[in-house]
N, C-alpha and C positions, 0 to 999 in steps of 0.2 A: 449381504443383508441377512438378519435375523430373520428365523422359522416365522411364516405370516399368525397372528395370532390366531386368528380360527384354526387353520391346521393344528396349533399348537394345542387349543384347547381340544380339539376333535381326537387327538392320541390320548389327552389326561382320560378323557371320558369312557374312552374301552381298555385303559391302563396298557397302553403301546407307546409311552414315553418313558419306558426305563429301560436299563440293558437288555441285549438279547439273550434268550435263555441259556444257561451253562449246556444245553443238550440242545442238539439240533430238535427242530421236532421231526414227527414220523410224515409222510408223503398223505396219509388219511388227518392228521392235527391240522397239515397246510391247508388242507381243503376244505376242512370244515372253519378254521377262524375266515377263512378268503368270502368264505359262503357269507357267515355271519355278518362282518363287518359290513359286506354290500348291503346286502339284505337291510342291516340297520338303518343305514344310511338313506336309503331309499324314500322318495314321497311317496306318503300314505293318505287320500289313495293315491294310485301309479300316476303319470301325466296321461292325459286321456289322447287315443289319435285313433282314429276311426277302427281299425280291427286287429286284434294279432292272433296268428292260428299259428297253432305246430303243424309241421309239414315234413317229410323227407325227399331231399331232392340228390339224384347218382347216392343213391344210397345212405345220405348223412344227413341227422339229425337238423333242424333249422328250424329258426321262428318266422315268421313272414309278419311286419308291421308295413297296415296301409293309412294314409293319410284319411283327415275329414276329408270330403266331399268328393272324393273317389276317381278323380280329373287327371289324364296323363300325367305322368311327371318320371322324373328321371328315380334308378334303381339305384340302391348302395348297396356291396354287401360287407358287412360289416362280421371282424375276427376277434374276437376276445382277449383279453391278456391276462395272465396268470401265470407267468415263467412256461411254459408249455406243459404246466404241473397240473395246475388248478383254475379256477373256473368253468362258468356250463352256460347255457341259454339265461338262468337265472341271475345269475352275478353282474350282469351287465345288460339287465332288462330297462331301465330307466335308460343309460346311455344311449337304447338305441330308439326308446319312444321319444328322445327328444332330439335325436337325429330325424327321426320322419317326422315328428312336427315342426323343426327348424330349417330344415331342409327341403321340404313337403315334395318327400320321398317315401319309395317302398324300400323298406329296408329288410334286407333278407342276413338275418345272424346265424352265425356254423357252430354249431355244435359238434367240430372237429375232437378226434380222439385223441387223449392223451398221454406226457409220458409220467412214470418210469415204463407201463405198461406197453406203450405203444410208439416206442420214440421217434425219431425222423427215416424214415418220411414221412410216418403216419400219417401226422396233424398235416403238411405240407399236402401229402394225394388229396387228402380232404377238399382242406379249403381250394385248391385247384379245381377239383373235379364240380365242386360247387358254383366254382365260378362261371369255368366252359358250360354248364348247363345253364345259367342264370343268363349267358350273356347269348347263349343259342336258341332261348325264348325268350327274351326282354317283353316280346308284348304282353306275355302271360303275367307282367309286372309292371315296369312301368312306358315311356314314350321310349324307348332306341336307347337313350345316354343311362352307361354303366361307371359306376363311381368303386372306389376300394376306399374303406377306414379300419383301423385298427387301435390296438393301443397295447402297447411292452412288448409281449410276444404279440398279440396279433397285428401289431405294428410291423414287423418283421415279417409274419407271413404275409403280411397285404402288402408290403414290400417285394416281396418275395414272386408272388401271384402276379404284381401288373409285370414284375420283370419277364416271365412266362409267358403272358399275355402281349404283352409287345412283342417279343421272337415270333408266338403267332400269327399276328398281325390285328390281332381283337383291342377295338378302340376301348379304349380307357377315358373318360374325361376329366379323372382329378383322386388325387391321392388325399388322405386327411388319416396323418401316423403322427398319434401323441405316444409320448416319449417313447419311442422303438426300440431295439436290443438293434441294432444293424452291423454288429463285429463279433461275432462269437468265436474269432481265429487265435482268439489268446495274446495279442497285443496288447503292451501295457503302457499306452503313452495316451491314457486317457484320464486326466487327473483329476476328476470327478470321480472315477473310484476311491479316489485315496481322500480328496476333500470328505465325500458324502457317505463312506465307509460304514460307521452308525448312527443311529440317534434320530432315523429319517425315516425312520418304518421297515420299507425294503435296505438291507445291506449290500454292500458289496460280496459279503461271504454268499447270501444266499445267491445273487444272479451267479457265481461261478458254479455253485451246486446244483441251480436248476441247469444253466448250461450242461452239465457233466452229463446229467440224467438225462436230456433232451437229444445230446448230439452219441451217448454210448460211449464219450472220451476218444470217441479218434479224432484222431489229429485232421487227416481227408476231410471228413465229415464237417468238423467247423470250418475249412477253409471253402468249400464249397458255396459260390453266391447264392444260391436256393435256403443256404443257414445263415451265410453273412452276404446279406445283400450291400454291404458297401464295396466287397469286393468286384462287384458286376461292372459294366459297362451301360451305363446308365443315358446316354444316349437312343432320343427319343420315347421317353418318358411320358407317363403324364406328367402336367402339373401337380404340385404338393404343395398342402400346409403340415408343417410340422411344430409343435409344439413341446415344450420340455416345461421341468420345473429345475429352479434354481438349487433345489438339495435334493439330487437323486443322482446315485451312481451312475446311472443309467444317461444323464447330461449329455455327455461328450458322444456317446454315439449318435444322439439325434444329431444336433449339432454338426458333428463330422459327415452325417449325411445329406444334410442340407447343403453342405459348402459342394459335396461329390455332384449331387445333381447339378445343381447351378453353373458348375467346373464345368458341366456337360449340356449346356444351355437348356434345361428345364427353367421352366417358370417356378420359384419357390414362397413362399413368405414361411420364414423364419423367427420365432418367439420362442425368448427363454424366460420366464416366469418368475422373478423374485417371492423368495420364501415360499413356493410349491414345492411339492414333496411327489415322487414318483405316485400312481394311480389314480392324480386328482381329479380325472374324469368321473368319478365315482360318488364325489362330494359337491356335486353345484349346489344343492339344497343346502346345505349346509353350512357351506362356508362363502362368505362374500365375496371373496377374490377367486376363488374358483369359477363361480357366477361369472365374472367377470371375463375370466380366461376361454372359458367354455365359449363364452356367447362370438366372441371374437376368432376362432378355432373355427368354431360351425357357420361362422356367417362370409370368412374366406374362402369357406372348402363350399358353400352354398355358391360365392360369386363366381367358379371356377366352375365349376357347373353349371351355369348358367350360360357364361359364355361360349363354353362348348355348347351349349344345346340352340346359341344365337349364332355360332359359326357354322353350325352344321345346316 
């Protein structure tokens, strides 16, 4: 299927539908268009949910969103995505006020550190250390049930995290990873690099170069399940929704990860998105079929949630 036409138009309008620059850009260019283009995108004003405060919890940066009417309810912590390069609390502040109004959750976002400056494990102790503390006072948040979301990279860390968290034995009740990075071992039998290579925002050039900078080029280091969670053992999981877009390099590792769970009896639901483009979590205001995508994503990863919180 052809690029969906909103996506289509949403590139003309920031002039991100023409080739990719003759020059890579610089590691400060990525971050400040990543900054921008969220930010643009954004409702103005924000979607409203009853409170959001900055806070630091084991020592990392976080926002804390609480729902209207302030009534128990389950915690998400949710990881940002931006190759493990770019993004902050801000880039992805609509994403998570419409996770706690959809979800009518506390949702706690990490402002894990990143690389070239800080690479793996950095952002990994992070978001970990965030979690064990989040999930060692739940009440200081929300009723008992702890949720993981992410999305690109923090698809991958929050992949990475409940893998952690299950070894532990710390309940999980439901996973919600749009489109995740889950192979960073340098396999090349995922042909959604080669379909979705340009012309689709994110490249395939750039995920191998954010990979390079994120894992330092060892070889170890990418094969490690803590980087590529599809190589884990994925047995006794939580549930997941995962979510992809139909023109993103990035396709086949969701995909390959959904089939790995399920291979491992997780409860999954699997969606690949006609004419979506990698980071479309970023544009439900915007474009129709995102709206669409979105409400569907958060309203599976809500039912999973729920019923954990009716079994328990």
């Amino acid at each position: 299927m052809a690029m969906d036409p909103g996506i289509e138009a949403l590139l003309h309008r920031f002039g991100l539908d023409g080739p990719p620059p003759a020059a890579a850009p610089t590691v400060e260019q990525m971050r400040a268009g990543n900054r921008q283009l969220s930010l643009a995108v954004a409702p103005d004003p924000p979607l409203a949910v009853g409170s959001v405060a900055d806070d630091t919890l084991a020592g990392v940066p976080v926002r804390v969103y609480r729902p209207e009417g302030g009534g128990p309810g389950p915690t998400v912590l949710f990881i940002h995505g931006g190759g493990w390069i770019v993004g902050d609390l801000d880039t992805h502040d609509n994403v998570c006020r419409r996770l706690c109004r959809d979800i009518d959750a506390v949702v706690v976002s990490v402002g894990y550190r990143l690389a070239p400056e800080h690479p793996f494990p950095a952002g990994y102790d992070d978001c970990l250390a965030v979690a064990r503390h989040v999930a060692a006072t739940l009440s200081r948040f929300g009723a008992g049930t702890l949720a993981l979301a992410g999305d690109s990279a923090g698809g991958n860390l929050a992949a990475a995290v409940a893998l952690a968290l299950r070894d532990a034995g710390t309940p999980v009740a439901a996973q919600l990873l749009a489109y995740p990075a889950t192979d960073l071992s340098g396999r090349t039998d995922y042909p959604s690099m080669a379909e979705n290579a340009t012309g689709y925002l994110l490249t395939a050039a750039e995920c191998l170069h954010d990979i390079e900078l994120y894992t330092g080029g060892d070889a170890a280091t990418k094969a490690d399940p803590r980087v590529s969670p599809l190589l884990a053992d994925h047995k006794g999981l939580a549930p997941a929704v995962i979510g992809v877009g139909e023109h993103d390099p990035l396709r086949d590792h969701g995909i390959a990860y959904a089939d790995a769970l399920a291979a491992d009896g997780v409860p999954v639901r699997q969606h690949v998105y006609p004419g979506l483009i990698h980071g479309f979590l970023n544009y439900d205001s915007v474009v129709p079929a995102v709206e669409t995508a979105v409400a569907q994503l958060y309203g599976e990863f809500r039912d999973f949630i729920h019923a954990d919180r009716t079994a328990g």
